[in-house]
DOZAMAR-737534 format. One line per 10 residues: number of its first residue (from 1); their letters; for each residue x, y, z of C-alpha. Coordinates in Angstrom, 3 decimals. Last residue first. Example, Ala and Ser with C-alpha at 12.3 -4.5 7.8 and 13.67 -1.06 7.14 Angstrom:
2) sa) 13.670:-1.060:7.140; 12.300:-4.500:7.800 $
//
This chain:
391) xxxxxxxxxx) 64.709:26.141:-47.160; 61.159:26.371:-47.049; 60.314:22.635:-46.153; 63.336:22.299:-43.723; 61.994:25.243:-41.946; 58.347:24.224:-41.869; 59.911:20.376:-39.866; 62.115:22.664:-37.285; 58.321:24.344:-36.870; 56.493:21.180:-36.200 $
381) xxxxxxxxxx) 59.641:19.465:-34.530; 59.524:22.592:-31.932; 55.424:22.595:-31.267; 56.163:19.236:-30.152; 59.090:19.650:-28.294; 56.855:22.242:-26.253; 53.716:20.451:-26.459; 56.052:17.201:-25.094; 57.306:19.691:-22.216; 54.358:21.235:-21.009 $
371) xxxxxxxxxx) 52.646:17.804:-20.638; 55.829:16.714:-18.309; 55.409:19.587:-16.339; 51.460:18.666:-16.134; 52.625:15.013:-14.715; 54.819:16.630:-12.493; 52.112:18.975:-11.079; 49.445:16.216:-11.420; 50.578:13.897:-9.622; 49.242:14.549:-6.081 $
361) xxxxxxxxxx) 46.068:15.807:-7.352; 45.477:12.278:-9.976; 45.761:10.074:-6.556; 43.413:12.061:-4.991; 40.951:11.960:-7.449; 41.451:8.081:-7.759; 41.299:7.744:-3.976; 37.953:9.676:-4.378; 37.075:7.457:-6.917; 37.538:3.955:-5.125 $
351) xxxxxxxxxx) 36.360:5.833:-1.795; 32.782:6.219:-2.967; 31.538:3.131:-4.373; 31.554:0.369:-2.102; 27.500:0.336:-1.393; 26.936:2.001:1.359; 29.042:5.250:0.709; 28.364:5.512:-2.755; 24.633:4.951:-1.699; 24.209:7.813:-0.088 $
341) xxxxxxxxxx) 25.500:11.059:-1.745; 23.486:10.284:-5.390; 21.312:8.060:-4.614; 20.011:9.851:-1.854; 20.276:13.339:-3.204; 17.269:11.843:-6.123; 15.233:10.381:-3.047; 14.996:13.909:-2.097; 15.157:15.691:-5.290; 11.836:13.193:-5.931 $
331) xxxxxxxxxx) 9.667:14.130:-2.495; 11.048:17.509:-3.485; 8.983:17.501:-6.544; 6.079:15.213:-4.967; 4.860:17.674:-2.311; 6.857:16.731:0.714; 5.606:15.175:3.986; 4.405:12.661:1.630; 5.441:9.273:3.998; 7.402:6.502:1.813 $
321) xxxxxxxxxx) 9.474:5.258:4.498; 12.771:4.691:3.301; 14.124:1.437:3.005; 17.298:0.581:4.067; 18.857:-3.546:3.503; 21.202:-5.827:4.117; 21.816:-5.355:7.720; 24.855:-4.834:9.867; 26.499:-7.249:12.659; 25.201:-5.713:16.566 $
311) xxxxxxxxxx) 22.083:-3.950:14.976; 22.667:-0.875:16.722; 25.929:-0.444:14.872; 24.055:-0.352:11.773; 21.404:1.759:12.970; 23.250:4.300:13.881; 25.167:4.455:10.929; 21.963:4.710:8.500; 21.014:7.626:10.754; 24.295:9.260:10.006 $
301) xxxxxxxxxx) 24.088:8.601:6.297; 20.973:10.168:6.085; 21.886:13.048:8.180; 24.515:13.486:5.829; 22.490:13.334:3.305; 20.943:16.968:4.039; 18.209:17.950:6.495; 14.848:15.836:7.925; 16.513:12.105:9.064; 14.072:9.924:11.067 $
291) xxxxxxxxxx) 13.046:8.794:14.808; 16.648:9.549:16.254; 15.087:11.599:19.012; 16.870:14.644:17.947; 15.668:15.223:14.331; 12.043:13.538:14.054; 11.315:15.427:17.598; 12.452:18.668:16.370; 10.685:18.473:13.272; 7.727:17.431:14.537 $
281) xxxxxxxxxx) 7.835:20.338:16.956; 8.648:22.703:13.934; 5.672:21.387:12.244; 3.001:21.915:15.075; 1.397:19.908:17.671; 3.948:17.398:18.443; 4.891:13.789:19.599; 4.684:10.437:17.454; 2.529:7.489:18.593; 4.249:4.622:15.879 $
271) xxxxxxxxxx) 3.678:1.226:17.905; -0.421:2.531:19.255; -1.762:1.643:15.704; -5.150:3.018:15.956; -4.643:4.866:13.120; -7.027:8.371:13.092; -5.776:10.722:16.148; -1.747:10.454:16.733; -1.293:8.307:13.571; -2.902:10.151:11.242 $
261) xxxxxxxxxx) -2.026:13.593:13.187; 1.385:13.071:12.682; 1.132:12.243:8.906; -1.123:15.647:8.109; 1.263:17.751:9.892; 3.611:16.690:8.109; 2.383:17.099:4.979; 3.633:20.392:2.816; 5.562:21.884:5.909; 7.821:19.100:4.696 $
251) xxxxxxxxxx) 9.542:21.472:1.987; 10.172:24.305:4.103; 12.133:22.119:6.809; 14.224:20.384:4.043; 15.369:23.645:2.598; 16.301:24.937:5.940; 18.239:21.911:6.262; 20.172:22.671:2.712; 20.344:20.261:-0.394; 17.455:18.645:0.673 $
241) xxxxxxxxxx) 16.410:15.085:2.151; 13.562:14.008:3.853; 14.301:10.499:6.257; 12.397:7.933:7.601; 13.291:4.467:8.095; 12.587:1.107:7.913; 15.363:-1.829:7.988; 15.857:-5.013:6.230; 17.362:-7.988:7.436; 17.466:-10.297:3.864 $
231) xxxxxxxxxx) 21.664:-9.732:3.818; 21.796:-10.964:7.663; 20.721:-14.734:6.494; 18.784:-17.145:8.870; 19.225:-20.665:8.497; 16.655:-23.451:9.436; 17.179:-26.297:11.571; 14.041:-25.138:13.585; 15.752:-24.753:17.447; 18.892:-23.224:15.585 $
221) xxxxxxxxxx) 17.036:-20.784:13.065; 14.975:-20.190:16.282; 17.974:-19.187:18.248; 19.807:-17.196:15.591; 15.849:-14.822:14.908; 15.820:-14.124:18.649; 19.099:-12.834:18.482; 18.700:-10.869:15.340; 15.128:-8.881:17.408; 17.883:-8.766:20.377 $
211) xxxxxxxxxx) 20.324:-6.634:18.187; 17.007:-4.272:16.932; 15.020:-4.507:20.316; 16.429:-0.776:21.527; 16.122:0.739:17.762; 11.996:-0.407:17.864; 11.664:0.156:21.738; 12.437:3.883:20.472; 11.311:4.201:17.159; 13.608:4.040:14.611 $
201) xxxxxxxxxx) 13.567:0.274:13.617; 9.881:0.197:13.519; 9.508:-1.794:9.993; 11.928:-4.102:10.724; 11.357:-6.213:8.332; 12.860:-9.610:8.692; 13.906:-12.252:6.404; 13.025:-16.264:6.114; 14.426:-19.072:7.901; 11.316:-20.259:8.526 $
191) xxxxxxxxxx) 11.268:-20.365:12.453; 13.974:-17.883:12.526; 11.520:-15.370:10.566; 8.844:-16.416:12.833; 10.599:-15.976:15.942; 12.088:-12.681:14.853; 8.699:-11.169:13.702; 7.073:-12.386:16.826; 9.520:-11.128:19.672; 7.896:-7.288:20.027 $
181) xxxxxxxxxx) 9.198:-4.029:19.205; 8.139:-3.438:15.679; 8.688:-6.616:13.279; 7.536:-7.425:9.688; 7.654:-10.977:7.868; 9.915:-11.767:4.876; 9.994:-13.829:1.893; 12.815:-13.456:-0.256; 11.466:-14.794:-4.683; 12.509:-19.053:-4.673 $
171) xxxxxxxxxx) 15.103:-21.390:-5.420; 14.787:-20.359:-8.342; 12.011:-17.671:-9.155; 9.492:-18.751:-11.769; 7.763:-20.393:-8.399; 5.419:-23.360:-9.216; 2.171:-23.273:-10.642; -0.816:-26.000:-9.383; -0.431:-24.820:-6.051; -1.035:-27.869:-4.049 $
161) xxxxxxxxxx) -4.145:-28.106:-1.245; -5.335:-31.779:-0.123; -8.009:-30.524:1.998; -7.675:-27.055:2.943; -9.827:-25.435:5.432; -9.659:-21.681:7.154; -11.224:-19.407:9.505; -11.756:-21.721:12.955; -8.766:-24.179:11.872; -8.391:-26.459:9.362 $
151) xxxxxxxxxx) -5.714:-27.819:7.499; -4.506:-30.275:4.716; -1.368:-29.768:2.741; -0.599:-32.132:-0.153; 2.960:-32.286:-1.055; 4.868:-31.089:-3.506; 7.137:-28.768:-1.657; 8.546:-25.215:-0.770; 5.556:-22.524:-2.260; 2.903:-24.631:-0.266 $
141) xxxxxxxxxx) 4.823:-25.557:2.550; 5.585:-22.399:3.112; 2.475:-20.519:2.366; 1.076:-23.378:5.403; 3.562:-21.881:7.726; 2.766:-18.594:6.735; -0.708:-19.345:7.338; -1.017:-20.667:10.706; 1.807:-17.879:12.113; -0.082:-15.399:10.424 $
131) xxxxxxxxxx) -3.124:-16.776:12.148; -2.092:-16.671:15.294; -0.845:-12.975:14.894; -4.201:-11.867:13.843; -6.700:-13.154:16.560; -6.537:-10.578:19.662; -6.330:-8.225:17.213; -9.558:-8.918:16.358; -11.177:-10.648:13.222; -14.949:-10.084:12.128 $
121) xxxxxxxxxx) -14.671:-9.050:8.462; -14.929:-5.099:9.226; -13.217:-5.678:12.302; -9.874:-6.639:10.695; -9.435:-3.382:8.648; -10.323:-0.975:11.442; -7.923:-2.683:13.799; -4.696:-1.272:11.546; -1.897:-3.280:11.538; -2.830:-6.907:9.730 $
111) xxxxxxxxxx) -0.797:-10.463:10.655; 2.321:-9.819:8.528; 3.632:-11.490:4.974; 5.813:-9.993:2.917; 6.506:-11.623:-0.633; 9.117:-10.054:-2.978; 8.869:-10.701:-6.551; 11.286:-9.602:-9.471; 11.379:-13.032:-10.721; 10.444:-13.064:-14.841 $
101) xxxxxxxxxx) 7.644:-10.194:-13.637; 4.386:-12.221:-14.933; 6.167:-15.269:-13.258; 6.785:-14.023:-9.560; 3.161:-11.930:-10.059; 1.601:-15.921:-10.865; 3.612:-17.333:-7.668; 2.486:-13.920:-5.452; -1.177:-15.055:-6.485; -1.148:-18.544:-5.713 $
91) xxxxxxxxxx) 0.343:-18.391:-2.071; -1.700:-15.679:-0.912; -4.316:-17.589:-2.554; -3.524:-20.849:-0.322; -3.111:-18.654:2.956; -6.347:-18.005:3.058; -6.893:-14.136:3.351; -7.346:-11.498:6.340; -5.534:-12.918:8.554; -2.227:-13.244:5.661 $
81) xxxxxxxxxx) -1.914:-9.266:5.608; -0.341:-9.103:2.787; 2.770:-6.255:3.436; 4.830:-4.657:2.561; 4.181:-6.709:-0.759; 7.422:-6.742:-2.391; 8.705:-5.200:-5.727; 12.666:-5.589:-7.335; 13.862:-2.695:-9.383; 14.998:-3.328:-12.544 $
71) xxxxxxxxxx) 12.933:-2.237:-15.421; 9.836:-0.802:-14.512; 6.430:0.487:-16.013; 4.775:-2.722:-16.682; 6.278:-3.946:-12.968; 4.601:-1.093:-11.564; 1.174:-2.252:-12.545; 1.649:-5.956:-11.100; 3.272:-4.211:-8.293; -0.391:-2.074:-7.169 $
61) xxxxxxxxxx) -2.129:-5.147:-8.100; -0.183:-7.648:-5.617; -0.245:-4.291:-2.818; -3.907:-4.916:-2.897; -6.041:-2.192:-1.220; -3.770:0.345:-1.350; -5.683:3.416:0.321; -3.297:4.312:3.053; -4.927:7.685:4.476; -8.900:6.762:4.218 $
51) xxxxxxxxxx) -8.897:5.098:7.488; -9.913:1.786:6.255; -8.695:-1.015:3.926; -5.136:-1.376:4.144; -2.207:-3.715:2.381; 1.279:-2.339:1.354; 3.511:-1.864:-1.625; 7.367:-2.813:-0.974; 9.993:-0.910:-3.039; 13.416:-2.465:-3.845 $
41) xxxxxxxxxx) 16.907:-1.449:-5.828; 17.095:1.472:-5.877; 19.012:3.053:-8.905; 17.960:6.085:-9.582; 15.824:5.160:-12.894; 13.881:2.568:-11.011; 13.146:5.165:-7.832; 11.228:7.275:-10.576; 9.426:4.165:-12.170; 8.485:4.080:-8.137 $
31) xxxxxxxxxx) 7.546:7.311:-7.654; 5.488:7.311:-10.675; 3.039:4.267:-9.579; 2.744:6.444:-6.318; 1.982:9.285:-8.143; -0.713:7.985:-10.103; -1.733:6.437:-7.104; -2.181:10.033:-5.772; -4.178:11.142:-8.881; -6.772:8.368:-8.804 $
21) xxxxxxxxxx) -6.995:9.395:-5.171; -7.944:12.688:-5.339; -7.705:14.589:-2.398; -10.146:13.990:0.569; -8.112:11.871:2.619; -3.913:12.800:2.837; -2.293:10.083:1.479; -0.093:7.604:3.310; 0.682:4.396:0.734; 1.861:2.246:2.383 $
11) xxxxxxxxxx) 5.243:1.994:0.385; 7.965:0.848:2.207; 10.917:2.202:-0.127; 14.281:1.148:-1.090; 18.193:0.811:-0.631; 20.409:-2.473:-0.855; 23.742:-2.411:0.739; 26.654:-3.789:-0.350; 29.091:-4.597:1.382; 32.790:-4.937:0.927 $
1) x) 33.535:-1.633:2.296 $
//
């Protein structure tokens, strides 16, 4: 295929509360140098504050680390959660990160997912969206032109704000905004012309909305004079790979019990309510409802499929949702069998040398009678050539 297709993480980080947490963003930070040497080619470090499970604070620290310990791979912030923040330091900070890593910056921008964060500064739910669509507009302006912006609304003033730095990256590092199941992701991405991150692309009313989510996204880009790009749509999933299913079933009875119940009893983040009481419920319910991948690459490469054709015109992008139902070993073989069975497939590289292989096999029984033949006059001249000598 003529595509290529990027592959990453979405970092949150989910760790289970109580162990210790110096340890587990150790681990994160290694996860991603580990992703570097396999070849992916993005990971996206999130925003939280409460709930003691996703414990990155500030994803812009979090890449600033990684990018020390990196060599490729690109990092995003998955994502700032612009309510909580004016929109000029958003704006500041992902400029100085875009220079400190010579352009390897992503910026994703989303109103805030978890209620517990918000209320500790006195923002609702009720609040968070309008102000993402406030402040990415004003991020825009700021990061796409010279001029002065002035604003002011019940959380935020600027008079006459510029960034004083402008972008290393030329034009400029992808900007993106998240998506679930509802319309404001797409609007605002078509609005801006900016990508998408469909962060909920395997749950139900995620998968369903995925074609209309590009629709929406056309008919902005049309209304706004903008232009929206397929190559920055990127899609979440979640997937545990072995080399055998039975493999991949022992190795996520390490934390997935742990994830469910985050998000079925602590997160109050209705979008991702997941079924089960036990790990071979989960299981089942990950497998046949289409929610993630747990088995072999294939899987992988089957869920990837679905989603493609779901989408009604592909997708540049699929990141894996960075979840620790495995300890960290098979967390690794499993992004490891990824790269290795996966991306050939996605990414144009897989039927060039199997053709070759198969091109060789058909040959090779003439081309190995012809072999036999020049070690046989070979091994003649060499021994017509020790005649001559001793006569």
């Amino acid at each position: 295929m003529g595509h290529r297709m990027r592959f990453g993480i979405f970092l949150a980080p989910f760790h289970k509360p109580g162990i210790n947490p110096t340890l587990a963003l150790e681990q994160d930070l290694e996860l991603i140098q580990w992703l570097d040497r396999c070849g992916y080619d993005e990971a996206w470090c999130g925003e939280h504050h409460s709930a003691g499970s996703e414990i990155s604070a500030s994803p812009e620290i979090l890449m600033a680390v990684a990018s020390q310990r990196t060599r490729h791979i690109r990092l995003g912030t998955g994502v700032v959660s612009v309510s909580y923040h004016n929109p000029l330091w958003v704006a500041e900070r992902i400029v100085q990160l875009d220079h400190l890593t010579r352009g390897r910056v992503m910026l994703g921008v989303g109103p805030g997912s978890l209620p517990s964060d918000g209320i500790m500064i006195g923002i609702s739910q009720a609040q968070t969206r309008g102000l993402l669509e406030d402040g990415l507009g004003i991020i825009m302006k700021l990061l796409t032109s010279d001029e002065p912006v002035n604003f002011r609304n019940d959380r935020w003033e600027l008079n006459d704000a510029r960034l004083h730095l402008r972008p290393y990256s030329n034009p400029l590092f992808d900007i993106a905004v998240p998506a679930v199941a509802s319309p404001t992701g797409p609007k605002l991405a078509g609005m801006h012309g900016v990508g998408l991150l469909s962060i909920g692309a395997t749950t139900a009313a995620g998968f369903d909305a995925l074609a209309l989510h590009w629709d929406v996204m056309e008919e902005q880009a049309r209304h706004h004079k903008t232009r929206v790009d397929r190559n920055k749509w990127r899609l979440v999933g979640m997937v545990h790979c072995a080399e055998t299913m039975e493999q991949a079933y022992r190795d996520v009875e390490y934390g997935m019990e742990q994830w469910f119940d985050y998000f079925q009893a602590v997160a109050a983040f209705p979008q991702m309510a997941v079924p089960g009481s036990n790990v071979k419920e989960m299981i089942s319910f990950v497998n046949d409802s289409g929610f993630g991948a747990i088995g072999t690459p294939d899987m992988v490469n089957a869920q990837i499929e679905r989603l493609w054709n779901q989408s009604n015109g592909g997708f540049g992008a699929y990141l894996m949702l960075a979840h620790n139902w495995a300890n960290f070993d098979a967390t690794r073989k499993s992004y490891d069998l990824i790269a290795r069975h996966v991306f050939p497939r996605w990414q144009g590289q897989m039927q060039s040398t199997l053709d070759a292989a198969a091109r060789a096999r058909a040959a090779r029984p003439a081309l190995a009678e012809v072999h036999a033949k020049a070690v046989e006059a070979a091994t003649q001249r060499f021994a017509d050539e020790k005649a001559k000598r001793v006569a």
